[in-house]
C-alpha positions in Angstrom: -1.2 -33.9 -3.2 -3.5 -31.1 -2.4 -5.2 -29.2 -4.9 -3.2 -26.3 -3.9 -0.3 -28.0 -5.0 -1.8 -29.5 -8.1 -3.1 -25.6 -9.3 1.3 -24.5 -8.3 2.5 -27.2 -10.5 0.0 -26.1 -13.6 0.7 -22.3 -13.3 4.3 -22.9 -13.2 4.2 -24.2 -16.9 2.1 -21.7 -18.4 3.3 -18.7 -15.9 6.5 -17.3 -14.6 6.9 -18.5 -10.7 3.3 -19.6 -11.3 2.0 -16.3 -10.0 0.9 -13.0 -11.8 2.9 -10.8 -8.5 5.8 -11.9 -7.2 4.6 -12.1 -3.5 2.1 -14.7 -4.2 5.2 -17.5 -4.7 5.7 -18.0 -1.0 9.5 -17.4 -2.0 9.8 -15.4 1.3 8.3 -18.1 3.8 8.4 -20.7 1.9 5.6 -23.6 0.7 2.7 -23.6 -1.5 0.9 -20.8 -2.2 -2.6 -21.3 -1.3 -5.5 -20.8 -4.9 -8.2 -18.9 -3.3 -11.8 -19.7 -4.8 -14.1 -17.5 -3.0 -14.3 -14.9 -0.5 -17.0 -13.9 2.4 -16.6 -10.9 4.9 -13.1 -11.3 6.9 -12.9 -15.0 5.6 -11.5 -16.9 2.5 -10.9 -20.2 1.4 -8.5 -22.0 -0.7 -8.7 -25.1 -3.3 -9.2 -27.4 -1.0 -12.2 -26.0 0.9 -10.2 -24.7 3.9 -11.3 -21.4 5.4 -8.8 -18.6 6.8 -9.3 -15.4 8.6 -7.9 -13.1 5.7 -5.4 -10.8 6.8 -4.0 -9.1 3.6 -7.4 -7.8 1.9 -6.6 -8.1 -1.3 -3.3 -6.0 -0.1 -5.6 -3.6 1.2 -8.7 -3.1 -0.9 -11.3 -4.6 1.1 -12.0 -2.6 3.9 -15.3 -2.8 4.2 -14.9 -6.8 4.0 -15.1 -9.3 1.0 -18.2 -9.6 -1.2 -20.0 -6.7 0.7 -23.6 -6.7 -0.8 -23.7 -2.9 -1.5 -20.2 -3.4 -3.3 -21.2 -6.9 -5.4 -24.7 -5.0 -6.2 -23.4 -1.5 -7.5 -20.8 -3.7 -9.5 -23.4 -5.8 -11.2 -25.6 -2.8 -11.9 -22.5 -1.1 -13.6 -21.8 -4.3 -15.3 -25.3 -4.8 -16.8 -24.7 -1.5 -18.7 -21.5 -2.7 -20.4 -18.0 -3.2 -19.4 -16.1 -1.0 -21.0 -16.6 2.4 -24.0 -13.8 4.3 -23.9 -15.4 7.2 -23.7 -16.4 9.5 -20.7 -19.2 8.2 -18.3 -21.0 10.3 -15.3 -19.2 7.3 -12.5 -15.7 9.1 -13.5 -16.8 12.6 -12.7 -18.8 11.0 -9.2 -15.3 9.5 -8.0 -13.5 12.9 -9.3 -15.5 14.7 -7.1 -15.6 12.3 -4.0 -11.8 12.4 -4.0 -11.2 15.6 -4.0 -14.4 16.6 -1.3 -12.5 14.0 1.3 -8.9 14.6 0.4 -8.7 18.3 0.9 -5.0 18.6 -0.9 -6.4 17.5 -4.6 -8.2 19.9 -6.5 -8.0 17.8 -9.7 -7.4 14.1 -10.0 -6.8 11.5 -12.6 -7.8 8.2 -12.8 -5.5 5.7 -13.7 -6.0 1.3 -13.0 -3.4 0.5 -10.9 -0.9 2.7 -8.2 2.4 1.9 -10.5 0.9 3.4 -13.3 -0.6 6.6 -10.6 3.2 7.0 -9.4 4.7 6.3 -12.2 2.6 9.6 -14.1 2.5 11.9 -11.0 6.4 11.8 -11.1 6.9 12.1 -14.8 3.9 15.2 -14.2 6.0 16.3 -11.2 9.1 16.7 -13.4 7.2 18.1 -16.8 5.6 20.9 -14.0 9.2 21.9 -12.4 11.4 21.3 -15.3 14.0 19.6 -13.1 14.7 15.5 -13.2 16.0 14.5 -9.6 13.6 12.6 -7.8 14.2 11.6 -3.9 12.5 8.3 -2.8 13.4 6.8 0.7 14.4 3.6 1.2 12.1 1.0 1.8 9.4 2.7 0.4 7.5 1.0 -2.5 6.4 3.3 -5.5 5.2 0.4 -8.1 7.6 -0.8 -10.8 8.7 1.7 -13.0 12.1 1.8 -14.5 12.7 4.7 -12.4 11.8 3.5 -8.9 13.1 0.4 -8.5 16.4 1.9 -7.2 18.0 1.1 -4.0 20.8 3.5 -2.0 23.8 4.4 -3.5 26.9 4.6 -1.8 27.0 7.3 0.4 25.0 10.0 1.3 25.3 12.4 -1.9 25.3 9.5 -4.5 22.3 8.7 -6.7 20.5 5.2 -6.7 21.3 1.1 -8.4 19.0 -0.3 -10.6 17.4 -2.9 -8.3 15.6 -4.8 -10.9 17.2 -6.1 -14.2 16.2 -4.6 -17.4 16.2 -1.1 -15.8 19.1 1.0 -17.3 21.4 2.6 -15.3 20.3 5.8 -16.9 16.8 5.3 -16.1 18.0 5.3 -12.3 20.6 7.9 -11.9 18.4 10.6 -11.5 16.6 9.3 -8.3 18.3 9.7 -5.2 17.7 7.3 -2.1 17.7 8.3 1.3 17.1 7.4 4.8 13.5 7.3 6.3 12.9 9.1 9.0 16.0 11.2 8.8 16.0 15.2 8.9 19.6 15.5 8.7 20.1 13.6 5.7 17.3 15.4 4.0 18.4 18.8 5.1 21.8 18.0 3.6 21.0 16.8 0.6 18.4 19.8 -0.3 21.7 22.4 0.6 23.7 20.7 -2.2 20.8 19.6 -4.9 18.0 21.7 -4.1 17.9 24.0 -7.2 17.6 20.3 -8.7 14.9 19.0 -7.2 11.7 18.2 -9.0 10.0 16.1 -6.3 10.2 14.0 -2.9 8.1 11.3 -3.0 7.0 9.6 0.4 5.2 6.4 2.2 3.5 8.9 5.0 3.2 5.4 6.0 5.2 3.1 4.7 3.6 -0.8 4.2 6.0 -2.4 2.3 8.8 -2.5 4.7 6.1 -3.7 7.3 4.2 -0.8 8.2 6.4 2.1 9.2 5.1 5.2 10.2 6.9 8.6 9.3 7.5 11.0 12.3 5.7 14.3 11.9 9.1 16.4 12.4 10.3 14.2 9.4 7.2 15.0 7.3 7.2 19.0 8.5 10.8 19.0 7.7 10.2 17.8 3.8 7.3 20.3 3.4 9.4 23.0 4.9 12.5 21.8 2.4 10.2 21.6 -0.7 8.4 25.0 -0.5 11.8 26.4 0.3 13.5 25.2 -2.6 10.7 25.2 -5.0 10.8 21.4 -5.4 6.9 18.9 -5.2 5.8 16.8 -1.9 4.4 13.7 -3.7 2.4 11.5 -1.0 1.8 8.1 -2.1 -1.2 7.0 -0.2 -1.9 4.0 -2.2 -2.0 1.9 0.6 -2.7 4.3 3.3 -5.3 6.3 1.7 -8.5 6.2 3.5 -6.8 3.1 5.2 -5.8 4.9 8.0 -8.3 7.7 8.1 -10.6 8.9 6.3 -8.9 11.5 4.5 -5.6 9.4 4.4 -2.6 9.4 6.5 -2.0 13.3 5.4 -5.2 14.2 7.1 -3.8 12.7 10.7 -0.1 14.3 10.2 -1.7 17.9 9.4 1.0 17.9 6.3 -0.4 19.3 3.2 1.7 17.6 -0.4 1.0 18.9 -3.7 0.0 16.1 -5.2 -1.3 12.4 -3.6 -1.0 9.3 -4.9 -3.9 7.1 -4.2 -4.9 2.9 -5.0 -6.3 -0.1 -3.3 -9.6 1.4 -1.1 -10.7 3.6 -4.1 -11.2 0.4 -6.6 -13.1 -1.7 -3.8 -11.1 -4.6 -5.1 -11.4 -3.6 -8.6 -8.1 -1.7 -10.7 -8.5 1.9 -9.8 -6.0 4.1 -9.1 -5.2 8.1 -9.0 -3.1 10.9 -8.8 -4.2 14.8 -8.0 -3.3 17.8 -6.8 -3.4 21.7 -7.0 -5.2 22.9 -9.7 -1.9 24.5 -11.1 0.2 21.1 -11.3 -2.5 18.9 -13.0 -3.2 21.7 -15.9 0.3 20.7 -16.9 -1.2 17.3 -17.7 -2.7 16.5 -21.4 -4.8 17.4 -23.7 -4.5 20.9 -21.9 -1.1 21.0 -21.0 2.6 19.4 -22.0 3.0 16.2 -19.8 1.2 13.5 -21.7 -0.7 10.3 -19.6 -3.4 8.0 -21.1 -4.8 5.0 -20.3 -7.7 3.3 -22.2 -9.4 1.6 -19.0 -9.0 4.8 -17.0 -12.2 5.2 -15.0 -13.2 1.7 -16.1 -17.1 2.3 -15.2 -17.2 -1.5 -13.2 -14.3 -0.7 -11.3 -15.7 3.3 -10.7 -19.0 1.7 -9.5 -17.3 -0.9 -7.1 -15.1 1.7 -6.0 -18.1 4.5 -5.4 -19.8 1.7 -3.3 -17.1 1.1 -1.0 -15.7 4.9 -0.5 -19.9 5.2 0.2 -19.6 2.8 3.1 -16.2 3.8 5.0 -18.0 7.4 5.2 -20.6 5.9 7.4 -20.6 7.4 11.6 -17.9 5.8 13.6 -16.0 3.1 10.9 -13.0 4.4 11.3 -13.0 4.6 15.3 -14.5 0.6 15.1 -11.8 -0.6 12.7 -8.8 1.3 14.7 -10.6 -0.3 17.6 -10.5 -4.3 16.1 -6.9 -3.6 14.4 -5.3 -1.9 18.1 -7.5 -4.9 19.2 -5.8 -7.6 17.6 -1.9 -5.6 17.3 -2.6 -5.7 21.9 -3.5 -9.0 21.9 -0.8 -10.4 19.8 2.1 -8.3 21.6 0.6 -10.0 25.5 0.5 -13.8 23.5 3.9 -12.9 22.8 5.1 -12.0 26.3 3.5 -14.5 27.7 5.6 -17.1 25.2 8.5 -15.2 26.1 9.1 -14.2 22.0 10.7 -11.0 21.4 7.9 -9.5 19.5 6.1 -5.6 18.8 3.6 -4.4 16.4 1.5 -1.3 15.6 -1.4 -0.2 14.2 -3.2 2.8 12.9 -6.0 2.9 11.3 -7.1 -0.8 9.3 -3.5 -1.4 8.9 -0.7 -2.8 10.9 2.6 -4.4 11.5 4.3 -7.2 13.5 7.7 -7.0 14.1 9.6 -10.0 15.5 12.2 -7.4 17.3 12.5 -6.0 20.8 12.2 -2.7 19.5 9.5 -0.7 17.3 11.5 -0.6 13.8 11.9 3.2 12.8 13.5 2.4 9.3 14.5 0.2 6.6 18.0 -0.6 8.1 16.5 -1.2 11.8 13.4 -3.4 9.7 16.4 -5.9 8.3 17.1 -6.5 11.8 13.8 -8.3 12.7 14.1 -12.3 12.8 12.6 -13.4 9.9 13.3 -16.9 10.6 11.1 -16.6 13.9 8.3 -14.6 11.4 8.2 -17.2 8.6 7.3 -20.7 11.5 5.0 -18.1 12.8 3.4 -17.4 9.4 3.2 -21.1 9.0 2.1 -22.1 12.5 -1.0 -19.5 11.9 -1.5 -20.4 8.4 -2.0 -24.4 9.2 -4.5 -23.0 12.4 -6.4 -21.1 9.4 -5.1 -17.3 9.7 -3.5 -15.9 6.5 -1.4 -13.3 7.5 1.4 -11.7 4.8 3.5 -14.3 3.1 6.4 -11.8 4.0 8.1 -10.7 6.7 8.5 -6.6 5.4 4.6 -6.2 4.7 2.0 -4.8 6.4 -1.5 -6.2 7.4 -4.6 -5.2 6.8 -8.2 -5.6 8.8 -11.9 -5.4 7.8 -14.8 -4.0 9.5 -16.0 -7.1 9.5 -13.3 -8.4 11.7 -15.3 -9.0 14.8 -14.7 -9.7 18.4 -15.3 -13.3 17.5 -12.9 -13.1 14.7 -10.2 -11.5 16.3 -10.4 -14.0 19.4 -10.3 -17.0 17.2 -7.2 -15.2 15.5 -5.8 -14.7 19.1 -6.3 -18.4 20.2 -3.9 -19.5 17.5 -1.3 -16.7 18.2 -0.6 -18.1 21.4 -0.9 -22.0 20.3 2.0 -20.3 17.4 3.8 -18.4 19.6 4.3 -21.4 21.9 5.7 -23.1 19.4 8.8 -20.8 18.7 9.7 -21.8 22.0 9.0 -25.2 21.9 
């Protein structure tokens, strides 16, 4: 027995699945979840000493590579000065202000520890602002956990959402309204009947937990349009695509300006940080000064601020985005010709440092067409890479993530075993 297997056994007795986030089971592709003891640039390795070209970044946080000196120094500094005061430090402010300088949309921001807990308050802040309590939320796209997003379509195209999750209320649910991604009509119809209703849209711009899915711009353009018209919020939530795809997040490359933004993963540098900001107008609504009420007693954590500061520091350096669009277009090419060449029906995209592989014929353009890739052929492919030493998402419907310090070299050796996995589909 390997000490991976050992470390699943133990956590299942003391935790729930044995894992602190669902995804971490292997439930999806099956096996044993691999106990990672250290990390180094694109690389980790597991409990039993076995290195693998890390694909998921911490879900996205480490952009500028595991363990990056400048990150590991500013956090030990921070940490030699304590851990924790609740109170106000200068590193909040410093983040405050970096936010809102590269993310021209937020003129205020709040800093929460993780992006649930960032949705979660820019929607209840969304509602307190309007005074109206329907939220629409397309399907497919991932919010965080509160009681009021994990809802999934209702019937037909008017009807509100399902609890997906037990322990959420119906009640809780059955003012969010799910629609289709990606589609106008739907969206135009919906704001004709409800739109005096309508306290917020909340959007993926780029969706990464149905695989990444990118929004069209007339789809984006048509919600702005809808909102102002109709005197309802655009909520982005850029937790995963914030300063992941560009440097002032997916909004910045789509020329679409929301209200407010919902931002994780990149901002903490691997540590819990998280925010929400907007106009000026919609966060004076917040407290002490205004009616909504949001707290959080490791808000602006001063570790997690400094790691943070570091990374968001480094990603403004000349030319890191056009390398790491380069490397991730880099490796999403070289996959889709090892495919070909096997003769697996197979497509992926990339923007940015993330991307998505899509065993399908056809580029997915929403949640319904995403169900439709083979998941079998995913989940021997997953494992095929995984035994070669690549970690890619234990999942078919998530998105990947590259480092800037996935090199030529790195990429290569990922490629090698692509086309050694690939084969084997068709073995």
């Amino acid at each position: 027995m390997s000490n991976n297997d050992t470390l699943f056994a133990r956590a299942q007795r003391s935790t729930p699945g044995g894992v602190n986030s669902p995804v971490r089971a292997f439930r999806s592709v099956g096996g044993t979840p691999r106990f990672i003891t250290r990390a180094l640039g694109p690389h980790f390795w597991d409990a039993d000493g076995k290195r693998y070209i890390d694909y998921i970044g911490s879900w996205g946080p480490a952009i500028v590579g595991h363990t990056h000196p400048d990150v590991v120094k500013a956090v030990q500094a921070a940490a030699a000065n304590g851990l924790s005061f609740g109170a106000p430090t200068e590193g909040e402010i410093l983040m405050a202000e970096e936010i809102c300088k590269l993310v021209p949309s937020i003129e205020q921001v709040r800093l929460v520890s993780s992006g649930t807990e960032a949705a979660m308050s820019a929607l209840r802040l969304a509602r307190g602002a309007t005074g109206r309590d329907t939220v629409i939320k397309f399907e497919g796209c991932y919010h965080g956990h509160a009681d009021s997003l994990l809802v999934k379509a209702g019937s037909g195209l008017l009807t509100f959402g399902n609890p997906t999750s037990s322990g959420v209320p119906a009640d809780f649910a059955k003012h969010t309204m799910v629609l289709d991604y990606n589609d106008c009509e739907q969206l135009e119809e919906v704001f004709k009947n409800l739109g005096s209703t309508i306290a917020c849209v909340i959007v993926e711009p780029v969706a990464g937990n149905m695989n990444l899915l990118r929004a069209t711009p007339e789809f984006l353009q048509t919600m702005r349009k809808l909102c102002s018209q109709h005197g309802a919020l655009l909520l982005f939530d850029e937790v995963m695509s914030g300063f992941r795809v560009a440097l002032g997040g997916a909004q910045s490359l789509y020329g679409v300006v929301p209200d407010m933004t919902v931002l994780g993963k990149v901002i903490g540098g691997g540590l819990p940080v998280a925010a929400f900001g907007g106009r000026a107008d919609l966060m004076q609504h917040l407290a002490p000064i205004g009616g909504v009420y949001q707290a959080g007693t490791l808000s602006g954590n001063p570790v997690a601020v400094a790691a943070g500061m570091a990374t968001l520091n480094i990603i403004q350096q000349p030319g890191f985005y056009e390398k790491l669009g380069a490397q991730t277009r880099k490796l999403t090419d070289g996959l889709t010709l090892a495919a070909k060449e096997a003769g697996v029906a197979f497509c992926a995209d990339a923007i940015g440092g993330m991307f998505g592989m899509y065993f399908a014929s056809e580029m997915p353009v929403d949640f319904a067409t995403m169900m439709k890739c083979d998941k079998e052929k995913f989940n021997r492919f997953f494992h095929a890479m995984l035994d070669s030493g690549v970690y890619l998402a234990p999942s078919a419907f998530e998105a990947g993530f590259v480092s800037a310090q996935h090199d030529d070299l790195v990429i290569a050796e990922t490629l090698a075993m692509a086309r050694f996995a690939f084969a084997k589909l068709v073995a």
